[in-house]
N, C-alpha and C positions, 0 to 999 in steps of 0.2 A: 294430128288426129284429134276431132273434138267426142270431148266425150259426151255421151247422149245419157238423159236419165232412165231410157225403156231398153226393154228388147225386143224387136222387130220380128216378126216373119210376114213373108209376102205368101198373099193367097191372090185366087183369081181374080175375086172381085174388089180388090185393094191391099190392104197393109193391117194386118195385127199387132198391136204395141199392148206391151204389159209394163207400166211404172209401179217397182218396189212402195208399198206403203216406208219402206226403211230410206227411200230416197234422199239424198243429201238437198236438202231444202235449197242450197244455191246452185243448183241445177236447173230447176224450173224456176227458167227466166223470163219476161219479157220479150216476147220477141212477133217477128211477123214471116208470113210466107210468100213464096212467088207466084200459088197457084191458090184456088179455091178448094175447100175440101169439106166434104161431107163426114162427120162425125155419128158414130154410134156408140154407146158405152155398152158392156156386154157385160163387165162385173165390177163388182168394189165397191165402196163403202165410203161414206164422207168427203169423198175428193170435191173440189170446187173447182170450177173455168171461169174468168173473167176477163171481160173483153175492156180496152181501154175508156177509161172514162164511165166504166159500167160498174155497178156492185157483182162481183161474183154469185154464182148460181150452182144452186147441189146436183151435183148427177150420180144419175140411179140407172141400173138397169133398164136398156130401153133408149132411153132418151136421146135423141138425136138433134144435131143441129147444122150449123154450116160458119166457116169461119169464110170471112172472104180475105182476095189476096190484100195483102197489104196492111191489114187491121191487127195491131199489138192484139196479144193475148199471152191468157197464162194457165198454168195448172197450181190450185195449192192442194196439197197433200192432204191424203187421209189416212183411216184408219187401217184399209183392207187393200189389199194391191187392187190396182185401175187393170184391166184391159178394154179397150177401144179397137173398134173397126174404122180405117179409116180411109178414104177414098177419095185421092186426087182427080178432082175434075179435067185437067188437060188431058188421062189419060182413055174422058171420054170424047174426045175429041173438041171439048168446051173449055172455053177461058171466060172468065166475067172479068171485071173491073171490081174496082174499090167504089162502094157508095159515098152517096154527096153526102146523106146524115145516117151514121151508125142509127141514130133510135127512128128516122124515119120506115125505118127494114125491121123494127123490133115485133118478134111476136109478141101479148101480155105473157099467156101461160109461161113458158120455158127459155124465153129470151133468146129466141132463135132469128137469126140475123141470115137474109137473102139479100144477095147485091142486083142492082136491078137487070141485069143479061141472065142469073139463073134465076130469078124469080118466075120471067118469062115460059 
């Protein structure tokens, strides 16, 4: 069994994760996904997300972004525990691909990365 750094609950419209600000820092790893997912932060304080090859970015309440499949990313820890809304696109009947250039997909403002089938 692998252990996960959040705790999950499943609602309608996707998946609620809460990561401990107390998180064991080699928990959040590097890693990548099979599907695209839509990201919303709901609360927490200081946490950063950084996509590979990218500087990490603050998230605040609000903010929303989209990781696509395939692209490493990561969480580093803050001060206040994270919950996130999060929502697999397969399970809206959608799959993207991986983009040809991370920063051709980059918003300026909040570094919000679209692969080119959800950009669409």
């Amino acid at each position: 069994m692998v252990d996960r750094p959040y705790q999950e609950t499943q609602q309608q419209s996707g998946r609620d994760r809460t990561f401990s600000a107390d998180v064991d820092p080699q928990l959040l790893t590097w890693h990548r996904d099979h599907h695209c997912r839509d990201v919303t932060v709901l609360s927490g304080l200081g946490w950063q997300f950084q996509f590979d090859n990218q500087l990490p970015f603050e998230l605040v309440p609000g903010i929303s972004w989209h990781i696509p499949a395939g692209i490493y990313h990561r969480l580093w820890a803050g001060t206040e525990d994270l919950s996130i809304h999060l929502v697999e696109l397969r399970s809206t009947g959608l799959e993207c691909s991986v983009p040809d250039s991370q920063t051709d997909h980059a918003a300026h403002e909040h570094r919000i990365y679209l692969c080119d089938r959800c950009a669409a």
